[in-house]
BATI-358444 format. One record per residue (C-alpha): x, y, z. Coordinates in steps of 0.2 Angstrom, whole numbers. Layout:
[atom [X,Y,Z]]
...
//
This chain:
[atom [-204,81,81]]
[atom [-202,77,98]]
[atom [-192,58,102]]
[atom [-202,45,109]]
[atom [-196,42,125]]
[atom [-201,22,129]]
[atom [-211,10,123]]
[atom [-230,10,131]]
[atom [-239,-4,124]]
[atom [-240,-15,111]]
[atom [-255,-25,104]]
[atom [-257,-44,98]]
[atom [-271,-52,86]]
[atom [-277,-67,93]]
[atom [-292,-78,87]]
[atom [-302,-83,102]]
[atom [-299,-71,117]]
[atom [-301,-84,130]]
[atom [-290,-93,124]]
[atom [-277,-81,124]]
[atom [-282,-76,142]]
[atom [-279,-95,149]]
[atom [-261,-93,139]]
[atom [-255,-78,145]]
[atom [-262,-78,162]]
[atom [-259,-96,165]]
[atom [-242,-99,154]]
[atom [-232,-83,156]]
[atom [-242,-76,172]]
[atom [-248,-60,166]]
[atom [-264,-54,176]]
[atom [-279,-46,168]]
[atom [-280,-27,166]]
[atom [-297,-23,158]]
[atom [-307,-28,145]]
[atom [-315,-14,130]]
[atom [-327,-14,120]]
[atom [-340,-32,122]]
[atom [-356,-20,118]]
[atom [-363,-29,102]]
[atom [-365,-11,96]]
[atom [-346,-7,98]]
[atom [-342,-20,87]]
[atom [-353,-19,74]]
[atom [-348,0,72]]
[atom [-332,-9,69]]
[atom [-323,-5,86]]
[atom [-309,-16,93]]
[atom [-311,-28,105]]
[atom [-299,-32,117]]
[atom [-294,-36,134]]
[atom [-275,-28,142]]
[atom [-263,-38,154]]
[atom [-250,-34,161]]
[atom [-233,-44,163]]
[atom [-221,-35,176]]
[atom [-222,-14,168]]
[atom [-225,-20,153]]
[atom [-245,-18,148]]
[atom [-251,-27,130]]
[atom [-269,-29,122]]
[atom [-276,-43,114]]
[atom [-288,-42,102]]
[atom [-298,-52,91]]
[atom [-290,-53,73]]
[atom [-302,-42,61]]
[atom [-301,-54,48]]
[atom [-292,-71,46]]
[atom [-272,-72,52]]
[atom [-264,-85,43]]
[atom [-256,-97,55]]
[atom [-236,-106,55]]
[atom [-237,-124,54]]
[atom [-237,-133,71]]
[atom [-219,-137,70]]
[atom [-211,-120,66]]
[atom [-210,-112,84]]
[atom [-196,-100,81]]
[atom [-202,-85,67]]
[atom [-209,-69,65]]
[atom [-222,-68,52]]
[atom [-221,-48,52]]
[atom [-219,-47,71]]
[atom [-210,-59,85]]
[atom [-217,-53,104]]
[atom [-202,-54,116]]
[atom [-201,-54,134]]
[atom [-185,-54,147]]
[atom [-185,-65,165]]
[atom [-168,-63,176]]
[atom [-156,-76,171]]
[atom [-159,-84,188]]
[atom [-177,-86,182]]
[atom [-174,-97,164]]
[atom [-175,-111,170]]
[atom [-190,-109,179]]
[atom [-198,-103,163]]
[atom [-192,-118,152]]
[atom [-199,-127,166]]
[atom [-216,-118,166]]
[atom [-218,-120,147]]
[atom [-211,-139,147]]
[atom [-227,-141,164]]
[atom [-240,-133,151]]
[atom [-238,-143,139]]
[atom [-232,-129,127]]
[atom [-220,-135,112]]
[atom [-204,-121,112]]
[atom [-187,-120,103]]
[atom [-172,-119,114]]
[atom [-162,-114,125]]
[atom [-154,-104,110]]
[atom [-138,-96,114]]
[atom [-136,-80,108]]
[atom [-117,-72,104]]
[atom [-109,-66,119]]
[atom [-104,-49,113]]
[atom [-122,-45,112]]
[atom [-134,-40,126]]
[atom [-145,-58,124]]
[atom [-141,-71,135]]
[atom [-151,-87,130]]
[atom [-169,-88,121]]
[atom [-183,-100,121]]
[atom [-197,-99,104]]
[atom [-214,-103,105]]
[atom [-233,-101,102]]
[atom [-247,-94,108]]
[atom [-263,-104,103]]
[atom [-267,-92,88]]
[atom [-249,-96,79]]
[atom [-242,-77,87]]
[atom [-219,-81,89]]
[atom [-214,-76,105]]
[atom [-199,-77,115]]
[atom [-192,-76,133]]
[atom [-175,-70,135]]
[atom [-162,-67,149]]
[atom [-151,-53,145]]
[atom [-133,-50,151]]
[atom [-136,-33,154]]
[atom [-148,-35,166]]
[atom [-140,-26,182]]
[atom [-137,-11,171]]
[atom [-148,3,178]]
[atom [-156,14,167]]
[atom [-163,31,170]]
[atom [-181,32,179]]
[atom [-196,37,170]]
[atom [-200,53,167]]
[atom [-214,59,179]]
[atom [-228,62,168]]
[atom [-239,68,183]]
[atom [-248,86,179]]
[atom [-258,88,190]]
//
């Protein structure tokens, strides 16, 4: 079997997906991809629905929840509950983020400092408005350059 080379996507449950579109696009600045499958039809065949942004090179779905997602209690803002969505700004840009989420309105744990022999610099732990943890992180490591991309372009 062939290794998997990067990571291309990921997806995230959510219960209302304008909600989540006002949180991601209007908390953590991610911009609107494209939207799949709103035909009743679609849905009733059992179809996903969902909507893709974009933060950075980073593409994710949302989608609505096919059945009931239990939520954390409104206090607990660092966990994972099966999964913990994290995403990395330059050091140079923590602040503005802590900032941000402090401007929104949007409770969060942190700054947590991670240990320093470890690629994590600091960490701040919070919410989305369906109960999904996520993280923003600076990483130490950040001026390391990896290789490019393969180019996957055929034709």
């Amino acid at each position: 079997m062939a290794e998997a080379e990067t990571l291309s996507h990921s997806g995230i449950c959510v219960h209302d997906l304008k909600e989540a579109e006002d949180f991601y696009c209007g908390v953590l600045g991610a911009r609107l991809q494209g939207a799949v499958n709103f035909f009743t039809e679609d849905t009733l065949n059992g179809r996903s629905v969902h909507q893709a942004y974009a933060l950075g090179d980073f593409l994710f779905a949302v989608a609505l929840a096919p059945d009931f997602m239990p939520m954390p209690p409104d206090e607990q803002l660092k966990g994972a509950m099966g999964i913990r969505h994290a995403f990395t700004v330059e050091k140079a840009a923590f602040n503005q983020v802590i900032a941000g989420l402090k401007g929104k309105g949007v409770p969060f744990e942190g700054p947590v400092d991670h240990p320093e022999a470890g690629p994590f610099g600091q960490s701040v732990y919070f919410k989305d408005p369906s109960g999904n943890f996520l993280e923003i992180v600076w990483r130490r490591d950040e001026d390391v350059v990896y290789a490019a991309p393969p180019d996957l372009d055929v034709g």
